[in-house]
C-alpha positions as CSV (number, residue, x, y, z in Angstrom):
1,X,3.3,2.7,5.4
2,X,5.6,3.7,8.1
3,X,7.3,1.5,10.5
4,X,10.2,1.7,12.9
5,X,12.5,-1.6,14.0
6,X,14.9,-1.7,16.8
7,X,17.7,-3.2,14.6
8,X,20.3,-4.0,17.6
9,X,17.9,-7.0,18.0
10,X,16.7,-7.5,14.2
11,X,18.4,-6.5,11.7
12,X,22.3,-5.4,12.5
13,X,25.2,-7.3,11.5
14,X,28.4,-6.4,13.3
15,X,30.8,-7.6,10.8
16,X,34.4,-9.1,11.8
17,X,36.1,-5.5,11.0
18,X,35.4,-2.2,13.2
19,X,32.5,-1.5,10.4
20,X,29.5,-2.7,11.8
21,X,27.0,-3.0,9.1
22,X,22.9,-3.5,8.4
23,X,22.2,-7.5,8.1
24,X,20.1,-6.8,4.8
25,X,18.3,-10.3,5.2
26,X,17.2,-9.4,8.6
27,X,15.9,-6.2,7.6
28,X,13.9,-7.8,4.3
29,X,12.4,-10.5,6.5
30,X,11.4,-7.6,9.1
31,X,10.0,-5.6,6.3
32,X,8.2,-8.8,4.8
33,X,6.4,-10.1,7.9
34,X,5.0,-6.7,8.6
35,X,4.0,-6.3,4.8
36,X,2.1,-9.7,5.3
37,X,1.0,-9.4,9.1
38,X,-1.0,-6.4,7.1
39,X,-2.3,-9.2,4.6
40,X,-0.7,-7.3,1.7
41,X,0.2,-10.3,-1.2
42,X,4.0,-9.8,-1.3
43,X,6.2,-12.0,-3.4
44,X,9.6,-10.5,-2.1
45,X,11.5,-7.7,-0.6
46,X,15.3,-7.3,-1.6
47,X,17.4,-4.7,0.0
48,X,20.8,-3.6,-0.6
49,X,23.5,-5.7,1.6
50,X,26.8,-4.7,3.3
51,X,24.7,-1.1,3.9
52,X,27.4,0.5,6.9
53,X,25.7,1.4,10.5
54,X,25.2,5.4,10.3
55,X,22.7,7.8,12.2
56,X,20.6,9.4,9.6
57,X,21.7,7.2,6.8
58,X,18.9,5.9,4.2
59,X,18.7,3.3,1.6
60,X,16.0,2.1,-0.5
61,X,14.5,-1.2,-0.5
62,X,12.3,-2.7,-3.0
63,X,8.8,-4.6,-2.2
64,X,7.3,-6.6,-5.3
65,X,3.9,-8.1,-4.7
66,X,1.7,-10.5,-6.3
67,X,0.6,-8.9,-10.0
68,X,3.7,-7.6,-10.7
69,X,3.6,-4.0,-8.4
70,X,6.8,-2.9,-6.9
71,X,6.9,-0.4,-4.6
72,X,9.8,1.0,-3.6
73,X,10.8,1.0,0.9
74,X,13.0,4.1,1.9
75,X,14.7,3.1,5.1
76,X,16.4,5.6,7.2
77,X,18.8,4.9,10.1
78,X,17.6,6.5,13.3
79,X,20.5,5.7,15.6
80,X,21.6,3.2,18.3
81,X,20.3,0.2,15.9
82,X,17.1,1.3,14.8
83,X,15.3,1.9,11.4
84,X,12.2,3.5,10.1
85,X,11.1,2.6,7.1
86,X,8.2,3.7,4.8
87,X,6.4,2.4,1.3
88,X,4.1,5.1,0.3
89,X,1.0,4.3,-1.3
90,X,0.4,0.6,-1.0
91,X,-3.2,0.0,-1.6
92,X,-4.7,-3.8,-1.6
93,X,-7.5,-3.5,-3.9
94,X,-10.1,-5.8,-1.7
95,X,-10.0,-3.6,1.1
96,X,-10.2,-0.3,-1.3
97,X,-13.5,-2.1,-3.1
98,X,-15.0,-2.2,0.5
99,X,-14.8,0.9,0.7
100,X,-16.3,1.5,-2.5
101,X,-18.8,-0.7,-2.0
102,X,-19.9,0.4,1.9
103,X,-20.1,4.4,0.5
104,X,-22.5,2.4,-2.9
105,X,-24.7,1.2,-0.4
106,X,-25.4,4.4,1.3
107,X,-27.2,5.6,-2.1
108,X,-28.3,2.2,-3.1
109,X,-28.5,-0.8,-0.2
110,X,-29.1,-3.4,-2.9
111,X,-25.3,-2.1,-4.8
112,X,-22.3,-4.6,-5.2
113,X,-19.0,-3.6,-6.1
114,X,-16.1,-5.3,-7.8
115,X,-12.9,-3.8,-8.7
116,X,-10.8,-5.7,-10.9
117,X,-6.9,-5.9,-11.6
118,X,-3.8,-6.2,-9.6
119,X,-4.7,-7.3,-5.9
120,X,-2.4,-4.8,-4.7
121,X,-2.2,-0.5,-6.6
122,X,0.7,2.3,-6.1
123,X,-1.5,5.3,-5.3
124,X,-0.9,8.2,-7.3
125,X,-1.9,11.0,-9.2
126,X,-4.1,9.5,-12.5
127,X,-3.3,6.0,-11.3
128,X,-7.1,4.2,-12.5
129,X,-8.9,1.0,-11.3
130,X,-11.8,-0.5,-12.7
131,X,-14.7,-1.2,-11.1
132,X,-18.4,-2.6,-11.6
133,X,-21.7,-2.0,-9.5
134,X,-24.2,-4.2,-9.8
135,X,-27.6,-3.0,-8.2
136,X,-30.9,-4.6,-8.5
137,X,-31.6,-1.8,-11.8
138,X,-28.9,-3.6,-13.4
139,X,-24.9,-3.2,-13.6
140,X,-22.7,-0.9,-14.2
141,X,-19.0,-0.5,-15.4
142,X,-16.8,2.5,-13.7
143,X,-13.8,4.1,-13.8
144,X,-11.9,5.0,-10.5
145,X,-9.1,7.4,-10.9
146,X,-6.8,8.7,-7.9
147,X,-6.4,12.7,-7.8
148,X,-3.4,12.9,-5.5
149,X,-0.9,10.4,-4.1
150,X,-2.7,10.5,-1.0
151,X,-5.9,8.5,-1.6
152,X,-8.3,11.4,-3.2
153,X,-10.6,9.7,-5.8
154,X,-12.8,10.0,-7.9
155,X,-15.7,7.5,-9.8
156,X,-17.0,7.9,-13.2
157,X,-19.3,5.6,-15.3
158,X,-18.1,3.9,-18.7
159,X,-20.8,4.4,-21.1
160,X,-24.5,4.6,-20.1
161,X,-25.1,8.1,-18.0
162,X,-28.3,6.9,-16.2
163,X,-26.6,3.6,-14.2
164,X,-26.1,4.6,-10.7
165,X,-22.7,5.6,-9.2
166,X,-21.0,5.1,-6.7
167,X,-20.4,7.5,-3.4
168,X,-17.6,10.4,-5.0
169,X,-14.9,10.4,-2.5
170,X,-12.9,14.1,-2.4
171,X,-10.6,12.8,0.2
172,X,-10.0,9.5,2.5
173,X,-11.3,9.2,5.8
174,X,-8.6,7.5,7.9
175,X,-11.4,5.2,9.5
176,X,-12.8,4.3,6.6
177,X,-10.0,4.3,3.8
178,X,-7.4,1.1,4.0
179,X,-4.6,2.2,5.1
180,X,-1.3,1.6,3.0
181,X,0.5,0.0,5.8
182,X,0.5,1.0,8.9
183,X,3.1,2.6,11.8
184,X,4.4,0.7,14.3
């Protein structure tokens, strides 16, 4: 997720001194509403105060969302007050099972998908989510496992051979996959 902020009207502190620095509360509650504007479940976002205004400077923020995940928000300093700042790999796992389930029913109309665990997933390389299809042959219990840190996955059933699977994905289409949070 990428996003830029015009900090000269959200986020900047001008302290009393002639160092003008980043207001980190600002800059947390700008990074928060985005994070839930996108309907991701987040518990908190901390960044480091007293952070000096400087073109090209960065510093890391920290997201946590509900289920334990932290991801971690580099922020970079773009000039003249503003900010960009990115968390890479978000994934809410409801809008992921859609996916799932949408590329199921191409195969198999009568398919439902359920992916259990966190409500929100870091993707990367070997990361796995579980997953069950139930059709009207029966149900089935699958593994999903990410082959890159860019979304590239990959189903395989748990146990039985013959239960149907769902769609193989080799790569993410961008109007299909959920996106981990969005530009602005």
């Amino acid at each position: 997720m990428r996003n830029s902020l015009v900090l000269a009207a959200v986020a900047l502190s001008l302290s009393t001194g002639c160092n003008p620095t980043l207001d980190s509360k600002k800059l947390e509650e700008a990074i928060s509403k985005k994070l839930k504007d996108d309907k991701y479940p987040l518990a908190s976002v901390s960044c480091p105060a007293g952070q000096p205004i400087k073109k090209d400077a960065t510093l890391v923020c920290e997201a946590k969302f509900e289920g334990d995940t932290s991801v971690s928000v580099d922020v970079k300093q773009t000039g003249e007050g503003n900010v960009e700042w990115d968390a890479k790999g978000i994934l809410l796992v409801a809008e992921f099972t859609k996916v799932v389930d949408k590329k199921t029913k191409e195969s198999d109309p009568s398919a439902e998908v359920s992916c259990s665990g966190k409500p929100v997933i870091v993707v990367k390389k070997d990361v796995m989510l579980k997953c069950a299809v139930k059709t009207a042959a029966g149900s089935s219990d699958y593994v999903i496992t990410f082959s890159d840190d860019k979304g590239a996955w990959d189903a395989k059933s748990v146990g039985d051979d013959k239960k149907p699977e769902p769609a193989k994905q080799a790569a993410a289409s961008p109007a299909e996959e959920p996106k981990p949070a969005a530009s602005e």
